[in-house]
C-alpha positions in Angstrom: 12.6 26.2 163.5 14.3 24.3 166.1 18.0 25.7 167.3 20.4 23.6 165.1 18.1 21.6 163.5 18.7 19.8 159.7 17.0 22.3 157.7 18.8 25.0 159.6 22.3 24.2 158.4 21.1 23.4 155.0 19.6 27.2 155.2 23.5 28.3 156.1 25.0 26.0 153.5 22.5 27.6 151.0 22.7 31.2 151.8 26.1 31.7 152.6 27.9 30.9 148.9 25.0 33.4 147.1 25.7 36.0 149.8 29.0 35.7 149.2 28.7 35.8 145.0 26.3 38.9 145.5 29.0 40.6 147.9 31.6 40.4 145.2 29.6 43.1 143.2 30.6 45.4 146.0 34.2 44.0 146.3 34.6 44.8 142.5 33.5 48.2 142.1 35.6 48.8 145.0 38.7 47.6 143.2 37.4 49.2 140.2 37.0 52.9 142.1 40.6 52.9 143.7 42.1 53.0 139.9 40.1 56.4 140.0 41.9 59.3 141.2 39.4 61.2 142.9 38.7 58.2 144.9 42.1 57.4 146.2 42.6 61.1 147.0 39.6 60.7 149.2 40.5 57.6 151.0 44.2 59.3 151.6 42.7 61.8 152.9 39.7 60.9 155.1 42.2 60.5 157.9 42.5 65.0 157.8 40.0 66.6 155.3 36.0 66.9 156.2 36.0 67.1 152.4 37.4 63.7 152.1 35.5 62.0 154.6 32.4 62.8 153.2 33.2 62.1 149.5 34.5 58.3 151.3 31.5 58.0 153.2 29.1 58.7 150.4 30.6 56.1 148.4 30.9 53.3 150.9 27.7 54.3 152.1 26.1 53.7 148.8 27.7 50.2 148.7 26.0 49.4 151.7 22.7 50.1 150.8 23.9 47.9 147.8 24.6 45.4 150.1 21.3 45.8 151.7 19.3 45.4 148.2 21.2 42.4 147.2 20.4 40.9 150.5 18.2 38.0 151.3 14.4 38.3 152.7 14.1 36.2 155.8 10.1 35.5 156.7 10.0 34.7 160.4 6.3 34.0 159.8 7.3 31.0 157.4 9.4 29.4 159.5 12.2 31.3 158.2 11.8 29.8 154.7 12.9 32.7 152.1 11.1 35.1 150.3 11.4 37.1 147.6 15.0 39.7 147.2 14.0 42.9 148.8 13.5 44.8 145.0 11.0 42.6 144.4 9.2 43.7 147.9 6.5 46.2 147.3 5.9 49.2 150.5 9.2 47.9 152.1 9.1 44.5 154.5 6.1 42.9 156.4 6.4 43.3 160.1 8.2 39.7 160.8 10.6 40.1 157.8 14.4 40.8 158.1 17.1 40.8 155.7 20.2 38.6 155.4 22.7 41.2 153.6 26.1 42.5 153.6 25.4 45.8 154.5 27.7 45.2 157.8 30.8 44.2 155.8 30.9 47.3 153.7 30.3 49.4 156.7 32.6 47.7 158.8 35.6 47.9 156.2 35.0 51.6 155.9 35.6 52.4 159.6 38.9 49.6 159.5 39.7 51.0 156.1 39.1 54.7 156.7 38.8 55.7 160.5 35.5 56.5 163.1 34.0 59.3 161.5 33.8 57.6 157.5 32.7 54.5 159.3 30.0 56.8 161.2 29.4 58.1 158.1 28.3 55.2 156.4 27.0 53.6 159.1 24.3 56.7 159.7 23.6 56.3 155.4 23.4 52.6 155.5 21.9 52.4 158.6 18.9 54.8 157.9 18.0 53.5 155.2 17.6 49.9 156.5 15.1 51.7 159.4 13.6 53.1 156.2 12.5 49.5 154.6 11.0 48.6 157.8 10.5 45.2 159.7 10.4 44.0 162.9 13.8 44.4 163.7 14.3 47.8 161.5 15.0 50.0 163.8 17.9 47.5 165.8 19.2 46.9 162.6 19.8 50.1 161.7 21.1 51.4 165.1 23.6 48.3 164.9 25.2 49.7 161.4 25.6 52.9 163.1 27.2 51.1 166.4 29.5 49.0 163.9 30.5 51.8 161.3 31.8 53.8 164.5 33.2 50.8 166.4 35.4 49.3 163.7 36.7 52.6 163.1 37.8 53.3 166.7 39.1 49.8 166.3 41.7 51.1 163.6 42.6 54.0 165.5 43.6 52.5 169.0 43.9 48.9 168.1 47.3 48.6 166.1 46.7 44.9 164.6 42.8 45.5 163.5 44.1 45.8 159.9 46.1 42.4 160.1 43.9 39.6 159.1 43.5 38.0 162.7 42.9 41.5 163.9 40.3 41.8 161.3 38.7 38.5 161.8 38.1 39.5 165.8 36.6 42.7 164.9 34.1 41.1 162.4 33.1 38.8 165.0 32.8 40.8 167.9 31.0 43.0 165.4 28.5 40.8 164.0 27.9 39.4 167.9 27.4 43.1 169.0 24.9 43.5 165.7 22.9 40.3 166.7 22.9 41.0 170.5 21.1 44.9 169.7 18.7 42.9 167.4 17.5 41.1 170.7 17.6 43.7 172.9 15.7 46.3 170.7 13.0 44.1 169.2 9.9 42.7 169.9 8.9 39.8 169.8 12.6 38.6 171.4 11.7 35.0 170.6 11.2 35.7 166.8 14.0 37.9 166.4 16.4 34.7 168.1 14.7 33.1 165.5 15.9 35.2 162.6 19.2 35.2 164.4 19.6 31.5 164.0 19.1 32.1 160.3 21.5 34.8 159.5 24.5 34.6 162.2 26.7 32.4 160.3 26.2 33.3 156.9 26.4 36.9 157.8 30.2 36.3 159.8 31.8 34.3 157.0 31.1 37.1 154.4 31.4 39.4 156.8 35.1 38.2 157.3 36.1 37.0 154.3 34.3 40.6 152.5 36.4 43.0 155.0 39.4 40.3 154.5 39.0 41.1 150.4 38.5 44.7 151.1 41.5 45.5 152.9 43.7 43.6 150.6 42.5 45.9 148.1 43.2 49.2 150.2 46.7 47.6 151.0 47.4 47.4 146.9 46.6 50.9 146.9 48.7 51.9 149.7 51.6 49.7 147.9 51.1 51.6 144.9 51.6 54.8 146.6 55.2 53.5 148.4 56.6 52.6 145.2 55.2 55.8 143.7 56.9 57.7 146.3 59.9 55.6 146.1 60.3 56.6 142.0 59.8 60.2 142.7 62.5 60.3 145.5 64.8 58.3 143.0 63.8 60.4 140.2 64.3 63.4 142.1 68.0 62.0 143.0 68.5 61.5 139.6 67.8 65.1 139.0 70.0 66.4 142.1 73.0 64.7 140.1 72.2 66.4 136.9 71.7 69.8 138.8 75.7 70.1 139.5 76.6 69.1 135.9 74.9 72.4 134.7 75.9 74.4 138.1 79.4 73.5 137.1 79.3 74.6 133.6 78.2 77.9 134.1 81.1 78.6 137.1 83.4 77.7 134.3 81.9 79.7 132.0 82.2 83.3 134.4 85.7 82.2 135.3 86.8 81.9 131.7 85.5 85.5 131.1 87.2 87.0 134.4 90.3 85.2 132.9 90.0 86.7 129.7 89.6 90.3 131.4 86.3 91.0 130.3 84.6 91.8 134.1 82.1 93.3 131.9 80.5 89.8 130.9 81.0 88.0 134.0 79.0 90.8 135.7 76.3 90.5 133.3 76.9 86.6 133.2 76.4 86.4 137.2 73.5 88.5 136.8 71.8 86.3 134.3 72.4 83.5 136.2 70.9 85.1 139.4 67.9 85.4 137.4 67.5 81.7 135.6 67.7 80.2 139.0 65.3 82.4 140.5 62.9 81.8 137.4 63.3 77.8 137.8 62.9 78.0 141.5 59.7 76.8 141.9 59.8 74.0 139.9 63.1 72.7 141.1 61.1 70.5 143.0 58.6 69.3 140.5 58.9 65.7 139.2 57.9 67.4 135.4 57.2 70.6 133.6 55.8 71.6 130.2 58.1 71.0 127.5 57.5 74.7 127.0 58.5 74.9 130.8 62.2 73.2 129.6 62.6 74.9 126.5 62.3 78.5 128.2 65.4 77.0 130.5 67.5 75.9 127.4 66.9 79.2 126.0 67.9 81.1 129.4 71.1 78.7 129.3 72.1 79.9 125.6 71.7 83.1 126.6 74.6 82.9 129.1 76.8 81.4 126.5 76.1 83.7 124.5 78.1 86.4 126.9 81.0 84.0 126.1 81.1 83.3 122.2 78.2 85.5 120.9 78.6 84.1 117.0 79.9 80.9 117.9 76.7 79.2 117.7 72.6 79.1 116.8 69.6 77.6 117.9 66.5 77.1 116.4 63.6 74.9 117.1 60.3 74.2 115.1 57.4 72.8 118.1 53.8 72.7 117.4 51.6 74.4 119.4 50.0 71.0 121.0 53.2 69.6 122.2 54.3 72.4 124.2 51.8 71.6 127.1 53.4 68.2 127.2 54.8 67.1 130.3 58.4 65.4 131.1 60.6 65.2 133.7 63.1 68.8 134.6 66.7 69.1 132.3 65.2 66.9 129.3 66.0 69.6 126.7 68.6 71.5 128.9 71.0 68.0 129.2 71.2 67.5 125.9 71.9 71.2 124.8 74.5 71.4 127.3 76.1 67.9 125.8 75.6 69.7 122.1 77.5 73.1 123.3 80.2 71.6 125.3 81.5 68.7 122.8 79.7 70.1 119.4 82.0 72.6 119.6 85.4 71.0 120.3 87.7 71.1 117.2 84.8 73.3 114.9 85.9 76.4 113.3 82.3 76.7 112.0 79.0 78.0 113.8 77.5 75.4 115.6 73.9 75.1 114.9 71.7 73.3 117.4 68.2 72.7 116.2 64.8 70.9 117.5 62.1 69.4 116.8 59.2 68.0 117.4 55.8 66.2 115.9 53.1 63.9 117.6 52.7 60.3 116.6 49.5 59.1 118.2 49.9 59.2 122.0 53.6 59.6 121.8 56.1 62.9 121.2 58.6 62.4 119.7 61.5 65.7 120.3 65.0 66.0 118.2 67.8 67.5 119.4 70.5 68.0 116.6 73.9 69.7 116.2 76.2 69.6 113.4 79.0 69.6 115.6 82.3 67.1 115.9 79.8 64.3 116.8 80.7 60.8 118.9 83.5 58.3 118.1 81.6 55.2 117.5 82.9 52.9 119.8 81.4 55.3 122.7 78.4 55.6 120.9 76.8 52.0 121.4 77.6 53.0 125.0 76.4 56.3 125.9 73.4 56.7 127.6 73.6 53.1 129.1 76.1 53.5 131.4 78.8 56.4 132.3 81.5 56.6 129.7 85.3 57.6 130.4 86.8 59.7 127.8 88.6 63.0 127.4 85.6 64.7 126.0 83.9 64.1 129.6 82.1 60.8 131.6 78.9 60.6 129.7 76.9 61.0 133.5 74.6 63.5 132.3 73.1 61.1 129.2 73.3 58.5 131.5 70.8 60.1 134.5 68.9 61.4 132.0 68.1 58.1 130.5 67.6 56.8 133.7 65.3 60.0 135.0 63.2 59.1 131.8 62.8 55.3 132.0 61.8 55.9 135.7 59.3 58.5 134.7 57.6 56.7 132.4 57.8 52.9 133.4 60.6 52.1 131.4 58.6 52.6 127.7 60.7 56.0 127.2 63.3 55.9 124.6 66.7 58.0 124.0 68.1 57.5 120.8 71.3 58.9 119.9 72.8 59.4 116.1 76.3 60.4 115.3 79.4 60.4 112.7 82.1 62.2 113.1 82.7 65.6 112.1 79.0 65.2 111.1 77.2 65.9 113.8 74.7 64.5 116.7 70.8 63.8 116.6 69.4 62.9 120.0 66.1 61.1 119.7 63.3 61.1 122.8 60.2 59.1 122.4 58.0 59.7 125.5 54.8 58.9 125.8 52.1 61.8 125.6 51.1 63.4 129.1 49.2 66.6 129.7 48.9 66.3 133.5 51.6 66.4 135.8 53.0 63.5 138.7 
């Protein structure tokens, strides 16, 4: 075939839009493997854990060698007219056969996407297995995956715009240039493989760019997802830090009100107790959630400070099922709303206050009641509590109001807090959450 001839550019103008349809498989499962957790863990982490970099290199390498089997069979002995895919090949490729693939873009966006030793990685699984199916040019061609695998990922580490799309377009070229330039030097006949050159160089740089272009907008989508992620646990764990002082405050009321009433007894014991529920709920005063058996073992801890203070002045009872209480949601769900129901249940009752919950599973949902049959809510507070802080002698409504907020954050805004109330009849607090047995 003569250099640039008619029948060459209709070979590029052929090739180029199936390569490019085949190398959207790739591109696909890609996007379909980040959504799997074990898979973003390992890309996250290829940058410090051997672990990591092998589980990454594995997997890119495997899409490689996919690239290499959806390829294109280039017969230098027909004038570089097509032959069959390379499945359909039987004992690997005749001696003046290459392959027109996109085995380089996959390699090349794991060493820009991952760092030098995934892309080495890759690069040595790819590339050994295009030595393996033969060919004149097998054993350049697979050297040249090895050399690009490394290369792009030494591009990412000391070249600061390789993962800007410029930056990403000059490392696929100088790539694909190196790639072609090792095909010459290390095979024989030279004149054939500039032949086979001819044939694959552009179709092989447009999907090679517009491939590792695709790739690495879906790595930065990933990486997206995991700033807002971290930005919702930071906000949820401020939320938290202003519910913390609500219940911190409470209980320094609570001993001074014994010290005042001369009972030094009680407020030992009460300091005591505390000592010990904050050094029990230590290590999860971090956590973003905890069982719901986690949170009802705190509530229970709280009432039995109180307790010290008005030991018949109130009961608690709640009714679970066993399934439920492995249920995750965010820290103080339960404890909030107990403190709400002891604090202003109480006010103006002569009567035990009784402070019950439930709760039942419906479908992939819990759904968790908190009842009192305490002084309950004037109504024109009512339709605002919960949805923004409320001024009133009884107190500011903050706590209802973080919480609410704490939940919609942890669960994408399809939480729901509920509140019932009459007067003199009591309170029902409502949470629908949806059902999660795994921490975030």
């Amino acid at each position: 075939m003569n250099p640039f001839s008619i029948d060459l550019l209709l070979h590029w103008l052929d090739n180029t839009p199936v390569l490019l349809q085949r190398a959207c498989v790739v591109i696909v499962i890609t996007y379909v493997a980040i959504r799997l957790t074990w898979f973003r863990q390992a890309l996250r982490g290829s940058a410090k854990h051997w672990r990591c970099r092998l589980i990454s290199a594995f997997f890119l390498g495997g899409l490689a060698i996919i690239g290499t089997h959806l390829g294109i069979v280039v017969d230098a002995s027909r004038n570089g007219i097509l032959a069959e895919g390379v499945d359909k090949l039987s004992g690997g490729l005749q001696p003046l056969q290459a392959i027109l693939s996109f085995r380089d873009m996959t390699t090349i966006s794991a060493g820009l996407i991952a760092g030098p030793w995934v892309g080495l990685g890759v690069g040595l699984i790819a590339g050994g297995e295009r030595y393996l199916l033969g060919g004149f040019v097998g054993l350049s061609s697979g050297l040249a995956t090895v050399v690009l695998g490394l290369g792009s990922g030494l591009a990412r580490q000391y070249w600061s715009k390789a993962l800007q799309p410029p930056g990403t377009v000059v490392v696929v070229v100088i790539a694909t240039a190196t790639q072609k330039a090792m095909v010459v030097f290390f095979s024989d006949p030279r004149s054939v493989a500039y032949t086979t050159i001819l044939e694959t160089v552009i179709p092989e740089i447009i999907v090679n760019c517009v491939g590792c272009l695709l790739f690495l907008s879906v790595i930065k989508d990933l990486e997206r997802e995991s700033l807002i992620a971290q930005a919702q646990q930071a906000e949820l764990r401020a939320l938290q830090a202003q519910i913390e002082p609500h219940f911190i405050n409470n209980v320094l009321n609570g001993i001074n009100a014994l010290i005042n009433d001369n009972n030094p007894a009680n407020a030992s014991a009460f300091v005591i107790k505390l000592a010990r529920f904050l050094d029990e709920t230590r290590e999860t005063a971090k956590a973003n959630s905890i069982t719901l058996k986690e949170e009802l073992t705190r509530a229970e801890k709280y009432l039995e400070l109180q307790r010290l203070r008005f030991p018949e002045a109130f009961s608690f009872h709640y009714q679970i099922p066993s399934d439920c209480l492995s249920c995750y949601l965010p820290p103080h769900c339960l404890l909030t709303l107990i403190i709400n129901a002891f604090l202003h249940g109480r006010r103006g009752q002569s009567e035990c206050l009784a402070i019950t919950i439930n709760a039942k599973n419906s479908n992939n949902w819990i759904v968790i009641d908190i009842a009192d049959n305490g002084s309950g809510i004037v109504e024109d507070q009512l339709k605002s509590l919960g949805k923004q802080p409320v001024i009133s002698e009884r107190g500011s409504g903050n706590g209802l109001y973080q919480l609410n907020e704490s939940l919609k954050l942890a669960f994408n805004g399809v939480a729901r807090m509920d509140i019932e109330s009459q007067l003199d009849s009591g309170t029902k607090v409502t949470l629908t959450l949806p059902k999660r047995e795994k921490p975030w």
